[in-house]
C-alpha positions as CSV (number, residue, x, y, z in Angstrom):
1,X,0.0,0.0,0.0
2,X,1.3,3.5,-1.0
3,X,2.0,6.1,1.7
4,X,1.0,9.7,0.4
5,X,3.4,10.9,2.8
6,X,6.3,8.2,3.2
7,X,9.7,8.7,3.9
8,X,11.4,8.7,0.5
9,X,14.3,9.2,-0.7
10,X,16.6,12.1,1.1
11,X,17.0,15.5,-1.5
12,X,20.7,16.6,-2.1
13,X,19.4,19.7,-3.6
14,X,19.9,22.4,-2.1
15,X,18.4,26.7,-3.3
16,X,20.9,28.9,-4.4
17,X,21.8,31.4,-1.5
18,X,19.9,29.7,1.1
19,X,22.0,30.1,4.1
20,X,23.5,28.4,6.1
21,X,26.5,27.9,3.2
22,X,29.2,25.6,4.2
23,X,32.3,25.0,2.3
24,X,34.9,22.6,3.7
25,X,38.6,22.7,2.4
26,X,40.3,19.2,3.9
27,X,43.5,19.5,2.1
28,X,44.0,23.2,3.9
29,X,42.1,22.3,7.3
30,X,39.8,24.7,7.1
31,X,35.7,24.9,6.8
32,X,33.9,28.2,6.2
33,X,29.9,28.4,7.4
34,X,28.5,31.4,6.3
35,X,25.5,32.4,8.1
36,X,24.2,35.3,6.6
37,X,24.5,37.8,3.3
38,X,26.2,40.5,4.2
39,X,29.8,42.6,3.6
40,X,32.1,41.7,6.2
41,X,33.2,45.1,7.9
42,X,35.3,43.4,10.8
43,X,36.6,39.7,11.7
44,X,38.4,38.6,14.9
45,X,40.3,35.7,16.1
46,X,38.6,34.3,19.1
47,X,39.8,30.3,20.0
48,X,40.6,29.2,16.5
49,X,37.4,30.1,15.2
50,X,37.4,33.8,12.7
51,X,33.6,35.5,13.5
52,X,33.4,38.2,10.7
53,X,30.5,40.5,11.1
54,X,28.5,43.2,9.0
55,X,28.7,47.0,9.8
56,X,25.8,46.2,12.2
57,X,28.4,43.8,14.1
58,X,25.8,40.7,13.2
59,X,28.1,37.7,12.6
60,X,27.6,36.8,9.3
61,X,30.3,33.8,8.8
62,X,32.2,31.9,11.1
63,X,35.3,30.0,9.8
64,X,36.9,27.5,11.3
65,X,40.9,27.3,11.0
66,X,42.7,23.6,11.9
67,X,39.7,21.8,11.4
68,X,41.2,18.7,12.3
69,X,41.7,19.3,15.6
70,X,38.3,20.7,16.2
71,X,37.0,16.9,15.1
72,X,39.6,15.4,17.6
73,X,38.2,17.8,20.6
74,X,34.8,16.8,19.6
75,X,35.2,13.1,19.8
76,X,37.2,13.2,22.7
77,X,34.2,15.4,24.5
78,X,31.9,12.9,22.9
């Protein structure tokens, strides 16, 4: 029997400029999640992690530098 409203199969696509945006760079360690449109007007370096806001200060990207590690902390926190 057919269910109108199954669980099918799982969509990969994804809108243009629907946020959050992540791009992941493995061979440089590093991972950008951009979180909102916007022109960055300030960034700061706060534990590994650049925050890089608007003129407003609204963070509108985070990017994450040494990825690797930040997976190790996480599974050994897990």
């Amino acid at each position: 029997m057919a269910h109108p409203h199954g669980h099918g199969k799982f969509s990969s696509k994804k809108k243009l400029g629907s946020k959050p945006e992540i791009f992941m760079d493995r061979d440089n360690d590093f991972a950008s999640i951009k979180i909102a449109s916007g022109i960055e007007a300030k960034s700061y370096l706060k534990d590994g992690f650049v925050f890089s806001e608007d003129a407003k200060g609204r963070i509108i990207e985070i990017q994450i530098l040494n990825l690797s590690l930040l997976s190790r902390t996480l599974k050994k926190a897990a």
